[in-house]
C-alpha positions as MATLAB code, in Angstrom:
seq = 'XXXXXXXXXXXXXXXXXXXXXXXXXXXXXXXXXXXXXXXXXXXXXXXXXXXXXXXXXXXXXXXXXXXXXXXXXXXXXXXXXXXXXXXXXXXXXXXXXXXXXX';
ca = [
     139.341   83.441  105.337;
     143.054   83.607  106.710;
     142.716   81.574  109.940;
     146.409   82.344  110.857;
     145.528   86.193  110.663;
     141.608   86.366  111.610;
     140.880   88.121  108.306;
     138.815   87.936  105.175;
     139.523   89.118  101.253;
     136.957   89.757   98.443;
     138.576   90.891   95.746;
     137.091   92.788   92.471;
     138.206   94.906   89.602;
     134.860   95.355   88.658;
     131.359   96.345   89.841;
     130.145   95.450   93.533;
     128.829   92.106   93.417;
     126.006   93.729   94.073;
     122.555   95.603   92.151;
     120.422   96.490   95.638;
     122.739   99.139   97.641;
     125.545   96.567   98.957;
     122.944   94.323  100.594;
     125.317   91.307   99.458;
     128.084   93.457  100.935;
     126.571   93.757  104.133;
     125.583   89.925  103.916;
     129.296   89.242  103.387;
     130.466   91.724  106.524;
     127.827   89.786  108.694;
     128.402   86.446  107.747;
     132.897   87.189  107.924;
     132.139   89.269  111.499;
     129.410   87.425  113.418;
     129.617   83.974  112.553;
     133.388   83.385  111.064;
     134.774   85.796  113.571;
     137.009   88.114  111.377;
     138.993   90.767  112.430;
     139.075   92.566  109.350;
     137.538   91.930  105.756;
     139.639   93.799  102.751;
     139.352   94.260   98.995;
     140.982   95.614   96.486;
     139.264   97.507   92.975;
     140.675   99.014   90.417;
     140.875  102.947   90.780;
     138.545  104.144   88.521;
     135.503  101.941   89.282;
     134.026  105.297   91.745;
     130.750  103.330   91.652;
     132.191  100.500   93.387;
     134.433  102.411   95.837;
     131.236  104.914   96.884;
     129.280  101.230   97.564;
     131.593   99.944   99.555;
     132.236  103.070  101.400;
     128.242  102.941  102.406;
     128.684   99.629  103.279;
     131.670  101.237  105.905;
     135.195  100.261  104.205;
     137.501  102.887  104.474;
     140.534  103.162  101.365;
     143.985  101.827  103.263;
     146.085  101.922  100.594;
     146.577  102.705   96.860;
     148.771  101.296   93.996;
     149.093  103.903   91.598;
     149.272  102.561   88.242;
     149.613   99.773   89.325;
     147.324   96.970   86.986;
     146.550   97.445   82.552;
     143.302   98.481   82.836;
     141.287  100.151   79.392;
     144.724  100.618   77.614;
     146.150  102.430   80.199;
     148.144  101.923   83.435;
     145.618  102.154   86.468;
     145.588  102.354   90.254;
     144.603   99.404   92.750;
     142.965  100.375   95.763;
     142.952   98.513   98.915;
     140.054   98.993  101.747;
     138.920   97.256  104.265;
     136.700   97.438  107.652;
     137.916   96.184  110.979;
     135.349   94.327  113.282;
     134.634   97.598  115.477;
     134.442   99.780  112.550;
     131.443   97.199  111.537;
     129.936   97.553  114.881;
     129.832  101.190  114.666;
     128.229  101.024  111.378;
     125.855   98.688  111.812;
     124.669  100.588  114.902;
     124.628  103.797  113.143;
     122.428  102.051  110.373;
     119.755  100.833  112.995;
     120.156  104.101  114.902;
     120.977  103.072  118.153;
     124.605  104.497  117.882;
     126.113  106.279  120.669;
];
């Protein structure tokens, strides 16, 4: 948690921390939003992990930025992705997920 910049970082090159459709994730957004008051949460993963980066898409990141070839990854030169999820962005989410969006 940044408390100059009210924001929060997970970062992974890997997998989601998560086995059960982001439900850590969405732990993580909850616990950063309602009771540590974020702004934004971020992450970075490593290009090629798709699994990861359709996850945390469901979970309602959005990709803000991309390093291309940027870390050794697998013998090879691959891209870093940054995305992140703003507090509103959240909101809407979470009330699209309980279906009381509108």
């Amino acid at each position: 948690m940044n408390w100059a910049s009210p924001s929060a970082t997970s970062a992974t090159g890997g997998a989601p921390p998560i086995q059960s459709g982001g439900d850590a994730v969405r732990v993580l957004l909850d616990y950063a939003f309602r009771l540590r008051n974020a702004h934004k949460v971020w992450l970075r993963v490593n290009g090629p992990n798709e699994r990861a980066i359709r996850a945390y898409r469901a979970c309602g990141f959005v990709e803000e930025g991309r390093l291309r070839r940027h870390v050794w990854g697998d013998g090879q030169y691959i891209d870093l992705v940054y995305m992140g999820i703003l507090r509103e962005e959240w909101e809407q989410h979470v009330a699209v997920q309980r279906g009381v969006a509108g």
